[in-house]
Residue frames as qw, qx, qy, qz and C-alpha x, y, z in Angstrom:
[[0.339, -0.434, -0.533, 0.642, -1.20, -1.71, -8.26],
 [0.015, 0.929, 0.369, -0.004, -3.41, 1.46, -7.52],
 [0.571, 0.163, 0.048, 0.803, -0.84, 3.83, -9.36],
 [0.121, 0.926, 0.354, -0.042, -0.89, 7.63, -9.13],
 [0.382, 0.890, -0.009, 0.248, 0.86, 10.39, -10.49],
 [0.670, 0.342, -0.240, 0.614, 4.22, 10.87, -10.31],
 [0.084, 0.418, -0.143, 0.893, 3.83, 14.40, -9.09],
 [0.754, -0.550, -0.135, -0.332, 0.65, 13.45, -6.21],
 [0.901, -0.116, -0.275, 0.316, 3.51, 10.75, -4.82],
 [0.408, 0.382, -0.198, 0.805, 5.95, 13.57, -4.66],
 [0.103, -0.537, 0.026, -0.837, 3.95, 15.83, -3.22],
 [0.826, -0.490, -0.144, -0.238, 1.93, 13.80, -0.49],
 [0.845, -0.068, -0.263, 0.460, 6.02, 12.53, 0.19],
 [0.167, 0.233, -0.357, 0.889, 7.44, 16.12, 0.97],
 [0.447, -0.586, 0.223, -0.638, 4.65, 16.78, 3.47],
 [0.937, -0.229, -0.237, -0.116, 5.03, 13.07, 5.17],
 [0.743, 0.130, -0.318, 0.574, 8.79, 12.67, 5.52],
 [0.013, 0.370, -0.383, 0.846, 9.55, 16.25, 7.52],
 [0.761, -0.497, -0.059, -0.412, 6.61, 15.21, 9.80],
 [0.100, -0.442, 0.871, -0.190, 9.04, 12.15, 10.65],
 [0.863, 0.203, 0.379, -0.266, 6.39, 9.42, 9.23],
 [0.320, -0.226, 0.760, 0.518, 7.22, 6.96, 6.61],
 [0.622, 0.318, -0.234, -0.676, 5.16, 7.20, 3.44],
 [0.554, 0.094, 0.810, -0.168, 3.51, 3.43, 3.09],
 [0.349, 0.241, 0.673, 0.606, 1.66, 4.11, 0.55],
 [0.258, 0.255, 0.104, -0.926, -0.77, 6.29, -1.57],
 [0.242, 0.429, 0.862, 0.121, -4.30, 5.47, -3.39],
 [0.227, 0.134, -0.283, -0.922, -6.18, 7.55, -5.62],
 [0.129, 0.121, 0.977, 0.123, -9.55, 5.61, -5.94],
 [0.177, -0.232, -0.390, -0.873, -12.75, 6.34, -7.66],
 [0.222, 0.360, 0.752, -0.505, -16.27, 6.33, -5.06],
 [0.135, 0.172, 0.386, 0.896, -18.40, 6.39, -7.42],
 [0.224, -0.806, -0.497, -0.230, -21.17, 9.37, -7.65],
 [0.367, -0.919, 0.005, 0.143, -18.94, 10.74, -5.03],
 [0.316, 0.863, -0.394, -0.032, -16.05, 12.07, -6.80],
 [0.706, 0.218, -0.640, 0.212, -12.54, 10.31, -5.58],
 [0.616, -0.761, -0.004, -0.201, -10.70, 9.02, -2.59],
 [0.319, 0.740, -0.503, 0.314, -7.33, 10.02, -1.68],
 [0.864, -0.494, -0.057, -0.079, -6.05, 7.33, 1.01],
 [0.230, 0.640, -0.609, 0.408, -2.20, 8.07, 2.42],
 [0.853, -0.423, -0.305, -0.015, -0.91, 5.34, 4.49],
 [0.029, 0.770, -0.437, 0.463, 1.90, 6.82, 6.95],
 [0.901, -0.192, -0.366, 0.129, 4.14, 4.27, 9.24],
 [0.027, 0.798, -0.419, 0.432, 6.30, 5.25, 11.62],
 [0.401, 0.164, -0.852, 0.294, 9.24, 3.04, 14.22],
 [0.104, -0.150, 0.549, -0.816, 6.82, 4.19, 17.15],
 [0.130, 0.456, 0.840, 0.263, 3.74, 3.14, 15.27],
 [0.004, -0.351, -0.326, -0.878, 0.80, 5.51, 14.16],
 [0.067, 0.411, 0.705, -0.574, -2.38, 6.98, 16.52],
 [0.234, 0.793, 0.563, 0.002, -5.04, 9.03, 15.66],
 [0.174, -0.882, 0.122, 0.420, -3.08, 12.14, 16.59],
 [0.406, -0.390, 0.597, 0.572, -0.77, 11.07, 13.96],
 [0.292, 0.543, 0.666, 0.420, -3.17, 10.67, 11.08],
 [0.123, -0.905, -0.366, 0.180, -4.79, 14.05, 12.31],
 [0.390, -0.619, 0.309, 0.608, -1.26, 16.09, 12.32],
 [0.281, 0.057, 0.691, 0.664, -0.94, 14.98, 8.51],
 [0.102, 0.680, 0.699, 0.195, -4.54, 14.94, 7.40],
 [0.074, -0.885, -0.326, 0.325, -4.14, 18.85, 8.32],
 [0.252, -0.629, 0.468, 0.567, -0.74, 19.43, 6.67],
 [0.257, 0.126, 0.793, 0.538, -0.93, 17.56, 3.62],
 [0.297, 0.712, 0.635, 0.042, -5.02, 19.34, 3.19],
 [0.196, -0.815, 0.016, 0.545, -3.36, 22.35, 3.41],
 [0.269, -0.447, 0.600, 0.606, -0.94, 21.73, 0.53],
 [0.316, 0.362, 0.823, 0.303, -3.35, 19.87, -1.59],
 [0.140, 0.884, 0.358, -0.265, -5.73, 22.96, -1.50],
 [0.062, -0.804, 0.286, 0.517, -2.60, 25.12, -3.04],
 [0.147, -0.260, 0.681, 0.668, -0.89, 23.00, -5.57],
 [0.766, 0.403, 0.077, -0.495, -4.99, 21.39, -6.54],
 [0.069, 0.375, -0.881, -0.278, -3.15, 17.78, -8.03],
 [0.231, 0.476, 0.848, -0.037, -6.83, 15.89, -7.93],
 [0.300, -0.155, -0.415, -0.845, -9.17, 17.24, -10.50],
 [0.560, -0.341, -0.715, -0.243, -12.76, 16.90, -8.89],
 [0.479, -0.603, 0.350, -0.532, -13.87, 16.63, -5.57],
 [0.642, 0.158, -0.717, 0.220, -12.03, 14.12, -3.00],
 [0.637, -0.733, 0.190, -0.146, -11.94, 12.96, 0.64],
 [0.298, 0.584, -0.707, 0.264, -8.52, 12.49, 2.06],
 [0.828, -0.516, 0.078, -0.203, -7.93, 9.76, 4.63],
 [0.325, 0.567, -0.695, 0.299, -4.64, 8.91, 6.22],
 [0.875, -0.369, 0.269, -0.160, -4.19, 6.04, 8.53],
 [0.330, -0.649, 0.686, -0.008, -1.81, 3.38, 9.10],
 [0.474, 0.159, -0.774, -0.389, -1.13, 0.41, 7.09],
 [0.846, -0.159, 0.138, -0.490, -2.64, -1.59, 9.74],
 [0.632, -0.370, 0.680, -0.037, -2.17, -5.44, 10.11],
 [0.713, 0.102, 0.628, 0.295, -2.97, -6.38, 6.94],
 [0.010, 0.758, -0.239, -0.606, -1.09, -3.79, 5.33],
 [0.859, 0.478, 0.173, 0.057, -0.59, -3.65, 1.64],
 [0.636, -0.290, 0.444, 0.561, 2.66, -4.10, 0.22],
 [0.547, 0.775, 0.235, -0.210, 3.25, -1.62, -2.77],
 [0.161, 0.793, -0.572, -0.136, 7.09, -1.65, -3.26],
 [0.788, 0.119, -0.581, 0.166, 9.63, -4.45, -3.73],
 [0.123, 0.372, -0.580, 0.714, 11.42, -2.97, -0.92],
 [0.663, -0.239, 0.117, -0.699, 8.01, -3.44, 1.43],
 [0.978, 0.037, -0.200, -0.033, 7.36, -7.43, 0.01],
 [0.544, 0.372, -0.615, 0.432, 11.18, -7.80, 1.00],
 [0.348, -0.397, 0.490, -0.693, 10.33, -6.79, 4.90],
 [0.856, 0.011, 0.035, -0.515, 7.58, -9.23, 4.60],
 [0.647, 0.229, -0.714, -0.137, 9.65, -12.53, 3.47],
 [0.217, -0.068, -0.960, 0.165, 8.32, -15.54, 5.07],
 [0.284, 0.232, 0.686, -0.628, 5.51, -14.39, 6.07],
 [0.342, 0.433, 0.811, 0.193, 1.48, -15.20, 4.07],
 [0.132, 0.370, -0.010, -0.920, 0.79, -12.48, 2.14],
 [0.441, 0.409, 0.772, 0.207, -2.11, -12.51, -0.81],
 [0.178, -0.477, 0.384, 0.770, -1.93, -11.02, -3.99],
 [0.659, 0.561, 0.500, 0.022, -4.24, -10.53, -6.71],
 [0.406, -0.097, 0.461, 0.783, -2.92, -9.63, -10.27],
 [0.322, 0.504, 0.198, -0.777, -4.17, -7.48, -13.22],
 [0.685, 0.407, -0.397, -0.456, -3.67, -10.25, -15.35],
 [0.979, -0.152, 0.076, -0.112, -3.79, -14.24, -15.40],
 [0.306, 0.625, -0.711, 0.101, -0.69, -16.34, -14.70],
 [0.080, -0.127, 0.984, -0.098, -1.10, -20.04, -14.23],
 [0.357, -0.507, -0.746, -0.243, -4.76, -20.25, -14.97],
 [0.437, -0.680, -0.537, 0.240, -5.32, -17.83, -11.95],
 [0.031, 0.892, 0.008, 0.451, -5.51, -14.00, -10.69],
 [0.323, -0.730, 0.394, -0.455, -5.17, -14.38, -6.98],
 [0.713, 0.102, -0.616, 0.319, -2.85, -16.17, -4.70],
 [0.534, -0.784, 0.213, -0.234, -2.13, -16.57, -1.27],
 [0.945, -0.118, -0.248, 0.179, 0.98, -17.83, 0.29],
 [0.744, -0.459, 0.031, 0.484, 4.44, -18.13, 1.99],
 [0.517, 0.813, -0.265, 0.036, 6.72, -14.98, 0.24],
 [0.840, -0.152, 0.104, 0.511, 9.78, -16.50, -0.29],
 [0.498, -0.123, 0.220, 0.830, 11.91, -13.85, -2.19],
 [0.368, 0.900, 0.064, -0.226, 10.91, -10.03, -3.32],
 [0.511, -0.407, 0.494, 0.573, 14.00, -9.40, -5.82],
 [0.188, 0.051, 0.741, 0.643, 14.79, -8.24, -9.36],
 [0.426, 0.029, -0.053, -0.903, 11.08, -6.70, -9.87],
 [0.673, -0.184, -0.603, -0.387, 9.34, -10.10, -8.91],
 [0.437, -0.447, 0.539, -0.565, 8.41, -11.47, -6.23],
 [0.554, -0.011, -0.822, -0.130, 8.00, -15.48, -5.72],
 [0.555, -0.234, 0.561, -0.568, 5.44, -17.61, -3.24],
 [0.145, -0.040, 0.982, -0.118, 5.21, -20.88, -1.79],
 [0.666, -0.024, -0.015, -0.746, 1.24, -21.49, -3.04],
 [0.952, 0.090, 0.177, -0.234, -0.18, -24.91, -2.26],
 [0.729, -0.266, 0.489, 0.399, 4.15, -26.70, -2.63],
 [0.767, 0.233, 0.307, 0.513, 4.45, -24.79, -5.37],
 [0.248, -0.681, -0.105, 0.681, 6.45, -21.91, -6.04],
 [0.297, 0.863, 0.408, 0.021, 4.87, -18.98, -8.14],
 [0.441, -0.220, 0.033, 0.870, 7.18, -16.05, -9.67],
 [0.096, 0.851, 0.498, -0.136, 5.15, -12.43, -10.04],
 [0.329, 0.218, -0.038, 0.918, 6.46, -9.81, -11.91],
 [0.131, -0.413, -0.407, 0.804, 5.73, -6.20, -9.88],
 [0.192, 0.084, -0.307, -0.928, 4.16, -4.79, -13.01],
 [0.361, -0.149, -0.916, -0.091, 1.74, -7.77, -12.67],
 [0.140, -0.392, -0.768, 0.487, 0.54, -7.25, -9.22],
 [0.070, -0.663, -0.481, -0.569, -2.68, -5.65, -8.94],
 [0.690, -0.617, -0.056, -0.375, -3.42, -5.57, -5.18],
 [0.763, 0.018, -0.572, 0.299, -1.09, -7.31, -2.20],
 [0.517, -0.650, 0.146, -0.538, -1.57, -7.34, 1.37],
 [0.131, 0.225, -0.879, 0.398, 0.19, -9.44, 4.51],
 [0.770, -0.300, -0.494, -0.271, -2.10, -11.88, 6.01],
 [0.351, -0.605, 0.519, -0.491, -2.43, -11.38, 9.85],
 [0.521, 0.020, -0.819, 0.240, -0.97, -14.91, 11.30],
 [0.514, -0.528, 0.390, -0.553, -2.77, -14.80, 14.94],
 [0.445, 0.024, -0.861, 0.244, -1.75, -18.02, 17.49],
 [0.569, -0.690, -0.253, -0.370, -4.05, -19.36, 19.74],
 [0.336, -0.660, 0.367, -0.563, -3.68, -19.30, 23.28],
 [0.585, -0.051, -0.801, 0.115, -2.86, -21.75, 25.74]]
């Protein structure tokens, strides 16, 4: 998964949590030619608006300008995890059980990177899915990427 510094995590968490948002996740990610991109996902029981991404995206530039924890030039963006939110904790993939989530690693396991299926269990730093009747066990150090697959029913 798209790790980042101990001390970024920290720091992007004390300006998220007193807002009254949950920290989702963070991304550090290279653009390249154009320096990096800093992407904070913030959740919250009400869900998230613009105004809410805005509120942060001013508080957190503020802080980032003082402590300077990205070498380089960066664009921040905050936004909500959205529908097909990625999943970066165990605690997250646990929220998520039963539902289709897909998951690419950073290394093979069964002849294959990426999977898609049913999660059956997040637990113990792994995480297991139903894939095509058979069930797959991922360690967390493994995953590269993982994201819930939006389920949408038609109408009648």
């Amino acid at each position: 998964m798209n790790k980042v510094s101990q001390q970024l995590q920290s720091l992007v968490e004390g300006v998220v949590e007193p807002l009254g948002y949950e920290l989702w996740g963070v991304e550090l990610l290279a653009r390249p030619g154009a320096g990096q991109l800093l992407r904070v996902y913030i959740e919250s029981p009400d869900g998230i608006g613009v105004d809410d991404c805005e509120r942060l995206s001013r508080q957190l530039s503020a802080v980032l300008d003082v402590e300077d924890p990205i070498a380089g030039e960066y664009v921040l963006e905050v936004s909500s995890p959205g529908m097909d939110r990625p999943l970066y904790r165990l605690d997250q993939f646990a929220r998520y059980l039963g539902e289709v989530v897909r998951v690419r690693l950073s290394s093979t396991v069964a002849g294959r990177k990426n999977f898609r299926g049913e999660l059956l269990a997040a637990d113990g730093e792994k995480v297991q899915l139903l894939v095509d009747g058979e069930t797959v066990t991922l360690a967390m150090d493994e995953i590269d990427t993982a994201r819930v697959v939006p389920q949408f029913q038609a109408r009648r």
